[in-house]
C-alpha positions in Angstrom: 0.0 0.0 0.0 2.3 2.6 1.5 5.1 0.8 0.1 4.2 0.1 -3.3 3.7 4.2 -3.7 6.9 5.4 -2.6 8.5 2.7 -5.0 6.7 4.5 -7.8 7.1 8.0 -6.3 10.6 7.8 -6.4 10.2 7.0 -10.2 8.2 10.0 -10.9 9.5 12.6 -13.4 8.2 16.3 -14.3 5.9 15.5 -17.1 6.3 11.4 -17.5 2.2 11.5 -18.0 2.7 14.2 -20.8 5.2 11.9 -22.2 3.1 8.5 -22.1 0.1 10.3 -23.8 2.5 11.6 -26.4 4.0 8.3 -26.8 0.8 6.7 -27.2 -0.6 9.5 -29.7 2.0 10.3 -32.0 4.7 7.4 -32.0 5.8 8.5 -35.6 7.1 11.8 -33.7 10.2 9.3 -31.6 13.1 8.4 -32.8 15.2 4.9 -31.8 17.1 7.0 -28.9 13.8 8.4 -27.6 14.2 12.0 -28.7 11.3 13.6 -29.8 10.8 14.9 -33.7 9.1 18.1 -33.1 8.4 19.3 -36.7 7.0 16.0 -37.9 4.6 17.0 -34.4 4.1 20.4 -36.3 3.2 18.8 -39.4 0.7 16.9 -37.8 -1.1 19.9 -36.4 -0.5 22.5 -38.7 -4.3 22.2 -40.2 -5.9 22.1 -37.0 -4.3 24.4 -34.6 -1.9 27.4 -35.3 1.3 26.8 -34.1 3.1 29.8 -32.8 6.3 30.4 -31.2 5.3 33.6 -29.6 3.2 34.2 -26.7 3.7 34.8 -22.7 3.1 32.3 -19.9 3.2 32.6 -16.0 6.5 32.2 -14.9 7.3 32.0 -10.9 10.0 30.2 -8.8 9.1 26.3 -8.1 6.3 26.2 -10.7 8.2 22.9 -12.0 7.9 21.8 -8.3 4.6 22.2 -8.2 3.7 20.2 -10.9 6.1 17.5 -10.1 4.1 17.1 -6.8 0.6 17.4 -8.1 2.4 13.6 -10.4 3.2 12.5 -7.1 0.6 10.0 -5.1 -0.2 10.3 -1.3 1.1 7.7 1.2 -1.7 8.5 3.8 -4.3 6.5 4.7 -7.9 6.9 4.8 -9.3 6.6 8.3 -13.2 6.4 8.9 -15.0 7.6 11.8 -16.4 4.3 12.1 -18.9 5.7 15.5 -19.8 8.6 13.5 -20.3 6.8 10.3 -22.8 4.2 11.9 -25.4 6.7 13.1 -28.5 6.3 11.5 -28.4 9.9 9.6 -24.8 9.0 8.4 -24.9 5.1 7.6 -26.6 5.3 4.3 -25.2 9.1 3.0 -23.6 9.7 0.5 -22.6 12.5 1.1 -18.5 13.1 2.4 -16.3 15.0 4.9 -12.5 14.6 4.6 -10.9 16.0 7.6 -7.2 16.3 5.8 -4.3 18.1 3.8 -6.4 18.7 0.7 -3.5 17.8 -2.0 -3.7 14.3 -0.6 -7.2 14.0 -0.4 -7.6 15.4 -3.9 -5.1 12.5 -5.0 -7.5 10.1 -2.9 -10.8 11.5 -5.1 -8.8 11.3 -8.5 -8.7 7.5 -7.8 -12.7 7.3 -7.3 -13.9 10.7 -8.7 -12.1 11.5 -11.9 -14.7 13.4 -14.1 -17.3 12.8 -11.7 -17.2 16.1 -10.1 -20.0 18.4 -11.8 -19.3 21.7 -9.5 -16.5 22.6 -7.4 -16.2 26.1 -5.4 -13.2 26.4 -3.3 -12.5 29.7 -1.3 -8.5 29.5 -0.9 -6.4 32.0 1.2 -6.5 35.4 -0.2 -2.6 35.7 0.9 -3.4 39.3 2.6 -0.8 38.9 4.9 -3.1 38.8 8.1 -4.8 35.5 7.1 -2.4 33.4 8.2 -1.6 31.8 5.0 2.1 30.7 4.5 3.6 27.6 2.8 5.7 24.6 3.8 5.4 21.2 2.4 6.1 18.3 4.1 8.1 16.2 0.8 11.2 15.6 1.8 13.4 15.8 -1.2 17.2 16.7 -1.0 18.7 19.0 -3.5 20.3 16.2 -5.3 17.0 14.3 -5.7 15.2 17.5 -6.9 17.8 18.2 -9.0 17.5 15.3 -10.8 13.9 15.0 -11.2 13.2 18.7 -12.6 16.6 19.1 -14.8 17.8 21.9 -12.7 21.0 23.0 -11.1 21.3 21.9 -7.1 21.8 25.9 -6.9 17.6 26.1 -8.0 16.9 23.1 -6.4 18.2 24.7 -3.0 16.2 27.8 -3.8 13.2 25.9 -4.5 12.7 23.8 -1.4 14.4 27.0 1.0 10.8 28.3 -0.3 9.0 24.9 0.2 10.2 24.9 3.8 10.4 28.2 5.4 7.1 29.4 5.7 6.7 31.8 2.9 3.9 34.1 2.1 5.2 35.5 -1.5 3.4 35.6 -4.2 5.3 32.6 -5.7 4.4 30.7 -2.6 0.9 31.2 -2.9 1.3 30.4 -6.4 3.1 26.7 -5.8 1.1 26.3 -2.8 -2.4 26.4 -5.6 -1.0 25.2 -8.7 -0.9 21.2 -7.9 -4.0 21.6 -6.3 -6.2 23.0 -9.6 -4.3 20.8 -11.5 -6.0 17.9 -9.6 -9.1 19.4 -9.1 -9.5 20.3 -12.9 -9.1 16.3 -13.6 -11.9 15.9 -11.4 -14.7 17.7 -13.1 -16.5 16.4 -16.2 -16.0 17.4 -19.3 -19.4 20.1 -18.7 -18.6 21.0 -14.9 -17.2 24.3 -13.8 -15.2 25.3 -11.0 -16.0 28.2 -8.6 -13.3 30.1 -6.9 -13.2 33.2 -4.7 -10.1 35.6 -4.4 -9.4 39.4 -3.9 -7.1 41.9 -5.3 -4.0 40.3 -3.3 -3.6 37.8 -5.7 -6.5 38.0 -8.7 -4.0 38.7 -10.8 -2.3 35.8 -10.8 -4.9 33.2 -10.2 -5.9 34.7 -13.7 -2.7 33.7 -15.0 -3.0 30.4 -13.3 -6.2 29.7 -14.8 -5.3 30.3 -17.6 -2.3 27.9 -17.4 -4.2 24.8 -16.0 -7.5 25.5 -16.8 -7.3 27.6 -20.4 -7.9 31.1 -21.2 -10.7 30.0 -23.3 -12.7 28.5 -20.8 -13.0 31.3 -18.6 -16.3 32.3 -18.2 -16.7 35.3 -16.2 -14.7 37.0 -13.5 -17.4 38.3 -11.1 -17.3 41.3 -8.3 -19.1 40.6 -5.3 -19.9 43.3 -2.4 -18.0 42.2 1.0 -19.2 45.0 2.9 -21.5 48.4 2.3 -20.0 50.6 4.5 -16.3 50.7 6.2 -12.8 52.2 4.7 -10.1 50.6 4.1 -7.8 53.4 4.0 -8.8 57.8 4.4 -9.0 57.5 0.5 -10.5 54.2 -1.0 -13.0 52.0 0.5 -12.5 48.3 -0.4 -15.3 46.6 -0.7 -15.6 44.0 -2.8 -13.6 40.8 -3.9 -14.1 38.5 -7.3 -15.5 35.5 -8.1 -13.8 34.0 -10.9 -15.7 31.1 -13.0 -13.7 28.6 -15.5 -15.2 25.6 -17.3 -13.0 22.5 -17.8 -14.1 23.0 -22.1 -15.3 25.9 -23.5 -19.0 25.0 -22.7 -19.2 23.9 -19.2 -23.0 22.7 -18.3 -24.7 26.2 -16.2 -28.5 26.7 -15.8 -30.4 30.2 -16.6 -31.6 31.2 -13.1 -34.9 31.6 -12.2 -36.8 35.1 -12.2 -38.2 34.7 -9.3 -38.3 38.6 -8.0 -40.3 40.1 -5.5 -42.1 41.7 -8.2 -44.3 38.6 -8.9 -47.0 38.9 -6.2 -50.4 39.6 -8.5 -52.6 36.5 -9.0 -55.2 35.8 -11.7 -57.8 33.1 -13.0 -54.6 31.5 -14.1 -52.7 31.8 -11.3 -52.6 27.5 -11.3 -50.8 27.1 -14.9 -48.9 30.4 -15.0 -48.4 31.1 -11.8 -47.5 35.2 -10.1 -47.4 37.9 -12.8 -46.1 41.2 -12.6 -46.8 44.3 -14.2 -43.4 45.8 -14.8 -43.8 46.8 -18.7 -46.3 49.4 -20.5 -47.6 48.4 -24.0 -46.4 51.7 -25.1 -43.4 53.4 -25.3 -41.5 56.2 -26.9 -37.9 55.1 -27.3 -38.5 52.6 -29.5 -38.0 52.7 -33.4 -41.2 54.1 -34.6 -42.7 51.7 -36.9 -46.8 52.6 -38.2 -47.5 49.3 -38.3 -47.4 49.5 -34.0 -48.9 52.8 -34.4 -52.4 51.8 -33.9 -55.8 52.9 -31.3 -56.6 49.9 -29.5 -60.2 49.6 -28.4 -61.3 47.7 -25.2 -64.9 47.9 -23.9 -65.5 50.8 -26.0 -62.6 52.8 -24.2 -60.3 54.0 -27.5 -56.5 54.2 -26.4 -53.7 55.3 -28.2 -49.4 54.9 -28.0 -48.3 57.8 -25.5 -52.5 58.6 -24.6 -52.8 61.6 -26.9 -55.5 60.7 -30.3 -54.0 64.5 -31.3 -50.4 63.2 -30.8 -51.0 59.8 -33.2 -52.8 61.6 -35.8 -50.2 63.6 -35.9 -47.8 61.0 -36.4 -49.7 59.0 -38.9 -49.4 62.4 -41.2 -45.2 61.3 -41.2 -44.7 63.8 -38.1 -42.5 61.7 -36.0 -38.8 61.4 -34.4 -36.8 57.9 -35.3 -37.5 56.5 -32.0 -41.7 57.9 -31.2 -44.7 56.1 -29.5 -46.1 52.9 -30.8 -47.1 49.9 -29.2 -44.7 46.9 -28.5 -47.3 44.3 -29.9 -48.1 43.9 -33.3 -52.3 43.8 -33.8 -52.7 40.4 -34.2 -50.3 39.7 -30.9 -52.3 42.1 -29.0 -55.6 40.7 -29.8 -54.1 37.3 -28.9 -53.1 38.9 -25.3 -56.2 40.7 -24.7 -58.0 36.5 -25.0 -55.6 35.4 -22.8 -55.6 37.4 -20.4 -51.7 39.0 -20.9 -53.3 42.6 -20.9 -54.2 45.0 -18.1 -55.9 48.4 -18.1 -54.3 50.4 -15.3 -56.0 53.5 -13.5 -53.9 56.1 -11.7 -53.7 59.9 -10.9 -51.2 60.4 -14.0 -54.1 58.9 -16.3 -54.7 55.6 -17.5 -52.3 52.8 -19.5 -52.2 49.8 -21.0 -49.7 47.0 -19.4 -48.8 44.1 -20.4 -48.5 40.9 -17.7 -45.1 39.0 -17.1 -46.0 35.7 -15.9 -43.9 32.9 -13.9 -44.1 30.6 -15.8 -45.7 31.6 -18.9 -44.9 33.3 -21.6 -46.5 34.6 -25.4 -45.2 32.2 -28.5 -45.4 31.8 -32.3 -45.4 28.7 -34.2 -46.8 28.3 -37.5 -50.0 28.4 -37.0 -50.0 32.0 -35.2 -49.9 33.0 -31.4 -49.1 30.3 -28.8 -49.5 30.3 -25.1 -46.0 28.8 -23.4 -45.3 27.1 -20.5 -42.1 26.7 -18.3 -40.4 28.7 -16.0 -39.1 32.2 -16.8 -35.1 32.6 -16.1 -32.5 35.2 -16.6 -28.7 35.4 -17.6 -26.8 35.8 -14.7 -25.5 39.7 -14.8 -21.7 40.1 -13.7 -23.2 42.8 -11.2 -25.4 40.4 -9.6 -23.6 40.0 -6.6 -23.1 44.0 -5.8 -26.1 43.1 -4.0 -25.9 43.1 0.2 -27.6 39.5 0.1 -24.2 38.2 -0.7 -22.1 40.5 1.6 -19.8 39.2 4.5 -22.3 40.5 6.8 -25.1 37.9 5.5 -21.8 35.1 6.2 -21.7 35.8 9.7 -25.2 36.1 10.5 -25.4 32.3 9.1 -22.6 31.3 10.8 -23.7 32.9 14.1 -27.6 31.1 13.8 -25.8 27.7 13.5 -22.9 27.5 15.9 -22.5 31.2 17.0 -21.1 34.6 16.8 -17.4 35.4 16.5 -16.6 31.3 15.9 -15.4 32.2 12.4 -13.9 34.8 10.3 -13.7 35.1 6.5 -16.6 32.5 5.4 -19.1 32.9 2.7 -22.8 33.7 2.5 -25.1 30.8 2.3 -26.6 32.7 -0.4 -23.9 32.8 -2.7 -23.2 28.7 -2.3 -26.9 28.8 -3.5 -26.7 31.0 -6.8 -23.5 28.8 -8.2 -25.9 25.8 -7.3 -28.9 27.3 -9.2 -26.3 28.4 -12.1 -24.4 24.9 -11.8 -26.1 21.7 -10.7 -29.1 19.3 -10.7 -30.2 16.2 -9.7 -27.8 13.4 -9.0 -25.2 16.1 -9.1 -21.8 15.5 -6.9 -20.1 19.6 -6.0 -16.8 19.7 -4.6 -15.2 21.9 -1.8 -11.5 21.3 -0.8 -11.5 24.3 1.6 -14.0 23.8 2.8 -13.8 26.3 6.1 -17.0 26.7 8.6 -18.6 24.4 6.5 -20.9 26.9 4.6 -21.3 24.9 1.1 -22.6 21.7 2.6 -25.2 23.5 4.8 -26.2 25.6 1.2 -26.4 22.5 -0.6 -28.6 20.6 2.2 -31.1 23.4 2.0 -30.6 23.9 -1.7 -31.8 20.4 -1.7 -35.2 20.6 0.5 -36.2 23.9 -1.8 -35.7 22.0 -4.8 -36.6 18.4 -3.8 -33.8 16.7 -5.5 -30.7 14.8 -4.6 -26.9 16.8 -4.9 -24.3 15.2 -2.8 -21.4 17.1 -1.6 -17.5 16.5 -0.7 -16.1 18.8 1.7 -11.7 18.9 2.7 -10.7 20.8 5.5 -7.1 20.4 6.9 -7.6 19.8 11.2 -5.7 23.2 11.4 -5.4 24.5 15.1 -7.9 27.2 16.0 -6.4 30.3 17.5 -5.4 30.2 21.4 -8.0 32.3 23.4 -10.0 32.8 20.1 -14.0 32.1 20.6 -13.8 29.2 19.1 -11.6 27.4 21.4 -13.8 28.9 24.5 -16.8 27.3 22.6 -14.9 23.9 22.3 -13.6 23.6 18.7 -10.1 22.6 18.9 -9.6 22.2 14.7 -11.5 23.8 12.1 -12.8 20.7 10.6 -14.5 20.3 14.2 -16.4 24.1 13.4 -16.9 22.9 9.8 -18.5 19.3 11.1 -20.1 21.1 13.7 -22.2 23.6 11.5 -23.5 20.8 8.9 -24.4 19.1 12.0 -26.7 21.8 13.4 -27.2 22.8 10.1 -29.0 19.5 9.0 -31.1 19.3 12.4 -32.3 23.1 11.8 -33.8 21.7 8.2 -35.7 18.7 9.6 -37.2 20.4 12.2 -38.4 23.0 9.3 -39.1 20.5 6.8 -40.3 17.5 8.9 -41.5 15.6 5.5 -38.6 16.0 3.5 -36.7 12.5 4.1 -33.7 13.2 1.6 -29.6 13.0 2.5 -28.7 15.6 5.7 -25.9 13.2 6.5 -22.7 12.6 5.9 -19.9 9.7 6.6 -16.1 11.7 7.6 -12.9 10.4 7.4 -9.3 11.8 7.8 -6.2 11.4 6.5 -3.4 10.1 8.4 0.0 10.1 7.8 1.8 6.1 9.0 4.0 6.6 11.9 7.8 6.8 11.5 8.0 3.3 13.1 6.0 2.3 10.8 7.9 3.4 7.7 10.6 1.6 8.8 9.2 -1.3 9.3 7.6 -1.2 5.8 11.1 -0.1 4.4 12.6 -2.8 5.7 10.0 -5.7 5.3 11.1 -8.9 3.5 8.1 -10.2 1.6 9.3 -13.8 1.9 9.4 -12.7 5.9 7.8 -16.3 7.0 5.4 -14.8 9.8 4.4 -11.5 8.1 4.0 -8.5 10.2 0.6 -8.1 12.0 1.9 -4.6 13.7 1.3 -3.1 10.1 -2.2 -4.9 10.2 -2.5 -2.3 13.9 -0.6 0.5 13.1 -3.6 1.6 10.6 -6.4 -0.8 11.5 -8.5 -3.2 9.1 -11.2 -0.5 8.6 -8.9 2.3 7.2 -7.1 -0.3 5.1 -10.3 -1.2 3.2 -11.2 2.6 2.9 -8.1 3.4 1.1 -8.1 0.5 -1.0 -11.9 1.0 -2.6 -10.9 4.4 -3.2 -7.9 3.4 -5.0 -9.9 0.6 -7.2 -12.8 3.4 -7.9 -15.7 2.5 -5.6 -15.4 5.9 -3.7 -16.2 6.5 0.2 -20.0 5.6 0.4 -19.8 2.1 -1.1 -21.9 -0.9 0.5 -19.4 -3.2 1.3 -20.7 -7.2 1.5 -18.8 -9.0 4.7 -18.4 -12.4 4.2 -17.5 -15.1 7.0 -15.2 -18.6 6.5 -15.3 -20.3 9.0 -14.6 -16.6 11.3 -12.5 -15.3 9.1 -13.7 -11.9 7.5 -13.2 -11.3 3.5 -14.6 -7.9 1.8 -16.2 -8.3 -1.1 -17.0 -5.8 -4.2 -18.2 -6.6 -7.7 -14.9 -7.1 -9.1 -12.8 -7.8 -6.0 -12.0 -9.8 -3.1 -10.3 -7.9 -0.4 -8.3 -10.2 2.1 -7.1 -8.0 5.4 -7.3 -9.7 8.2 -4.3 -11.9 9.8 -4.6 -15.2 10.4 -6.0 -16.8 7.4 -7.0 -20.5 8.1 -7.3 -23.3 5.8 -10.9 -23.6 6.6 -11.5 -20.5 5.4 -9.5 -20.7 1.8 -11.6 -23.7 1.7 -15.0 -22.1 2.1 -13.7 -19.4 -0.4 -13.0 -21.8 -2.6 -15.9 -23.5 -2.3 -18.2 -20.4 -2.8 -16.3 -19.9 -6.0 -16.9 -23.2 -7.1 -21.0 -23.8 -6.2 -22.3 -20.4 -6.6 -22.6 -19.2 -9.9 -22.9 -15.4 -9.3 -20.0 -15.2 -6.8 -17.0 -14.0 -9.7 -14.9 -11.2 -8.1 -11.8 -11.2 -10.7 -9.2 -9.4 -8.3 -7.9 -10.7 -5.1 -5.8 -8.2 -3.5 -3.9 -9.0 -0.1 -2.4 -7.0 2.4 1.1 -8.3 2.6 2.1 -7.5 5.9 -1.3 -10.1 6.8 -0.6 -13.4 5.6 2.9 -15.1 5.8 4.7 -15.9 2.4 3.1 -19.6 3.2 -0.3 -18.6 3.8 0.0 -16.7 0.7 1.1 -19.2 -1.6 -1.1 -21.8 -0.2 -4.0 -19.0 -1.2 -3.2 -19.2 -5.1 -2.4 -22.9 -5.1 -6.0 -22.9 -3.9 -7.2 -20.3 -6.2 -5.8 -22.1 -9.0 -8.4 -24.6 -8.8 -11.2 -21.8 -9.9 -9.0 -21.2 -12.9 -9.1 -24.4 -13.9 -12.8 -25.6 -12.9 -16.0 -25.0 -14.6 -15.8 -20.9 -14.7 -12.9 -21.1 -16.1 -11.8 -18.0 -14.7 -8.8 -16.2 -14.1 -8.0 -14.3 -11.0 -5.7 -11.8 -10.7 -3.9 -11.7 -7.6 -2.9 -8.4 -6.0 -0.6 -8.4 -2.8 -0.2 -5.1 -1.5 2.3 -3.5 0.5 
């Protein structure tokens, strides 16, 4: 397991999996000694793509280190909160809490998750200098090593990790601290998700040049100001009051919904109220900056009341004798539409001190139409583009963040969260039904608690995955007087109180408020030397390795690693006392002690029931002694050579 990674982390170079794809793609393009032909790879694109040798790209110190990490796996375990998982709200949820480093639990997902991810928002440090954001990494490379692996002098390599391990807060920093982590997350999303991802002025700049270096300057979508306070100063001249919300697609047409117009301006009600729904009368039939046309020039007559564009019969005969501007009064409605609306109901004669006018109604969700054979009512619901000013509005303001966080687990307990109401609008633009969204930091826990109730008001079923590194709260600080020694505890915490807050106001709703956690956890030194120096033939095995993670945790991490995620149903089956895991495809042996009895009842389950086939057999090492696990595929053999004629593959993991 643990070993098996750092055998292939120590193989790793900067941009083997560039190389394998080219390899694979475009073998014409190698030569016998492995050197690459880049004009015959020219000639091969030249009538697709142009190919240019000018340009500019983002250039910082360690950017070749960060992308040689984001190739490199985790060695950390997955450990789950087996008491907390076997509640009744959590046992059957699908929806996640990883309580970790987030560059190893996005290497975790990748294994499970790749493309699966419709949505993700993350809301990374702003790197203000006063939010506690500095980087050190915890890969122990020497200079030599690095060296080696990025094709750089030990002089860079030096420079490099002195940055990695200091505690720096540069802009470079920042910049190596987020670039293996988008590269991850961008191989998470499918091909139509989009990613979410809030910033301020510190270090906008460059996250645009980032995105535009993982993600593609073409699938930017829109770079989005959002109001962080109304009033306040930052300084005796400027007031800063807003940061950005940039939005990136993984292609060029990521999935996103119109959202629903659903202002506070519906509120009238009608005959039709039960198939159109509100209406609001927001629009005259008339007006007077519109391109004068005389066929919308016309009196309208309605129970023998005679009204004309702009009111005045004087004014239109006027214009009928060519006396008008370019843009003049006329009606918005052709004739034949009008006397369609006035059947239908669309049209409203309104009365008031300034004299009397003709509106039109704008339903919910129904709408005028043409089709062939003339005028059409339309049903569905009416939406909107989403306006890059949209969120200059105070119901997505900081102070709307810290009134949700203070009605779940209190004032003061965090700083520098999100409003409940933005999480909702990038789940209107972004996702529906069967939907999985993404959050990697993940904070006071603000995106799962939007997505619950986003979920009760729309009666469907998105599941979310939430990271949050266990990082110390602050000594003194409210939140360790109210109890919460790590932020994943506030984040937990709030999705807790969040969820009971919901049933108690939507005591029918019966869908997901749960969620099964897990963290990440590093092995112990003792332990990686006992792994470094096992001897597979070792005639006892090891059962300490067995303890030093625990059964449970090894299983987690395995059917993440063989795609089956963190909420799979996993079948227990029992030899003779001896437990064996069982998935569709494989057959997960753990546990030490292995018994004869029990390779026979596996073996005999393979032989008499016809629908028992798992193909893969995987092994902990450390487990089974070398003779236990040869006596297991002499046994095994017997399948391959019986009835089913099947062969199993045998996996024994260290």
């Amino acid at each position: 397991m643990i070993k098996d990674i750092t055998e292939k982390n120590n193989n790793v170079t900067l941009g083997a999996k560039e190389m394998e794809v080219l390899r694979e793609n475009f073998p014409a393009c190698f030569h016998a000694d492995g050197s690459f032909d880049i004009e015959r790879f020219k000639e091969y694109l030249k009538d697709k793509i142009n190919v240019t040798d000018e340009g500019y790209e983002l250039r910082f110190l360690g950017k070749n280190y960060a992308r040689l990490l984001a190739s490199l796996d985790t060695t950390t375990v997955v450990v789950p909160d087996e008491e907390h998982n076997s509640l009744p709200e959590n046992k059957d949820s699908k929806n996640v809490y990883i309580s970790g480093d987030n560059i190893d639990a996005l290497k975790h997902l990748l294994k499970s998750y790749a493309g699966r991810i419709k949505c993700i928002y993350i809301d990374p440090p702003y790197n203000t200098g006063s939010d506690g954001f500095v980087y050190n990494d915890s890969f122990k490379f020497t200079p030599e090593e690095l060296s080696s692996k990025l094709s750089i002098s030990e002089e860079q390599a030096i420079r490099i990790l002195d940055l990695a391990r200091r505690g720096s807060a540069t802009h470079s920093a920042w910049l190596m601290f987020m670039l293996p982590r988008l590269v991850l997350a961008r191989d998470l999303l499918t091909d139509d998700g989009v990613i979410f991802i809030s910033i301020d002025d510190n270090e906008q700049s460059n996250l645009k040049l980032l995105c535009d270096d993982v993600l593609g300057e073409e699938n930017m979508v829109a770079i989005i100001p959002r109001v962080t306070k109304k009033g306040g100063k930052s300084s005796d001249v400027i007031a800063l009051n807003h940061d950005y919300l940039f939005i990136y697609g993984k292609k060029t047409s990521p999935n996103l919904y119109p959202l629903s117009h659903n202002d506070s301006g519906f509120k009238y009600k009608d005959s039709f109220f039960d198939e159109r729904g509100y209406y609001k009368l927001n629009q005259t039939l008339d007006y007077d900056s519109l391109q004068y046309s005389s066929s919308l020039d016309y009196p309208i007559t309605i129970d023998g009341e005679v009204f004309y564009p702009g009111g005045s019969e004087e004014d239109y005969l006027d214009r009928k004798q060519g006396n008008h501007d370019r843009a003049d009064w006329c009606w918005r409605w052709s004739m034949d539409k009008f006397r369609f609306g006035l059947e239908k109901g669309f049209i409203v004669v309104k009365r008031s001190k300034n004299g009397v006018r003709l509106y039109t109604k704008t339903y919910q969700n129904a709408f005028i139409d043409e089709d062939d054979n003339g005028y059409i009512v339309e049903f569905g619901d009416r939406t909107k583009s989403l306006s890059t000013l949209e969120l200059t509005d105070s119901i997505y303001s900081n102070d709307n963040a810290t009134k949700d966080v203070a009605q779940t687990i209190g004032k003061k307990i965090f700083d520098y969260t999100k409003p409940v109401s933005l999480l909702s609008l990038i789940l209107d633009l972004s996702v529906r039904n069967n939907d999985l969204i993404l959050d990697f930091f993940s904070g006071s826990g603000t995106t799962g608690e939007a997505l619950m109730r986003w979920s009760v008001e729309n009666d469907c079923s998105v599941n979310f995955i939430l990271v949050q590194i266990p990082e110390l709260t602050k000594e003194k600080s409210n939140a360790q007087r109210a109890g919460f020694r790590t932020i994943d505890e506030i984040g937990m915490e709030r999705i807790k109180r969040a969820a009971n807050k919901i049933k108690q106001e939507n005591p029918l709703f019966h869908g997901d408020l749960g969620f099964k956690h897990y963290t990440l956890q590093e092995p112990s030194d003792i332990a990686v030397e006992k792994i470094e120096n096992y001897d597979p033939k070792y005639i006892f095995g090891d059962k300490t390795l067995v303890d030093e993670f625990g059964v449970s945790a090894i299983l987690a991490t395995w059917l993440v690693r063989d795609g089956y995620g963190l909420t799979p149903e996993v079948e227990t089956l029992d030899f003779d006392g001896y437990e064996v895991y069982r998935m569709p495809n494989h057959l997960y042996i753990i546990n030490p002690g292995l018994t004869n009895e029990a390779v026979g009842g596996l073996l005999d389950k393979y032989q008499t029931e016809a629908e028992f086939n798992p193909q893969n057999i995987v092994v902990y090492g450390y487990a089974l002694s070398w003779n236990e696990q040869q006596g297991l595929k002499d046994n095994m053999q017997t399948v391959q050579a019986g009835e089913k004629n099947m062969r199993i593959n045998f996996d024994i993991r260290y």
